[in-house]
C-alpha angles and dihedrals in degrees: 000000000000116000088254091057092040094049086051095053086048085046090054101050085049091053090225117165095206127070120263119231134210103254098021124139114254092215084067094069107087098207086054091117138120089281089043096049088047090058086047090059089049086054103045082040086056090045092055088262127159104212133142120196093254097069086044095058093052095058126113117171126047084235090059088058093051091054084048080052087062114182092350087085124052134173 
């Protein structure tokens, strides 16, 4: 999947009503919390991705997040 299709679906897991963006902060998504984080895993699990909370935690761009997705997400 692209990185447009892949931020929907992350979007969509977060339950977040705005568009995320390539390069935005993750602080500035309002559902990014421990829930949110824990619906992020279940995604990257889903995609064939290797992640722990603890690297998750320490994202910050959304960018960041589509290189965790690794081949999973292609543009």
């Amino acid at each position: 999947m692209d990185s447009a299709t892949f931020l929907a679906k992350v979007a969509e897991v977060l339950d977040y009503d705005g568009d995320i963006a390539r390069g935005q902060n993750l602080e500035d998504i309002d559902m990014w919390d421990s829930l949110g984080i824990l619906s992020i895993v279940e995604l990257l699990e889903e995609l064939g991705a290797e992640v722990d909370i603890d690297t998750i935690n320490n994202l910050k761009t959304t960018d960041e997040l589509i290189a965790l997705a690794g081949g999973a997400v292609n543009d």
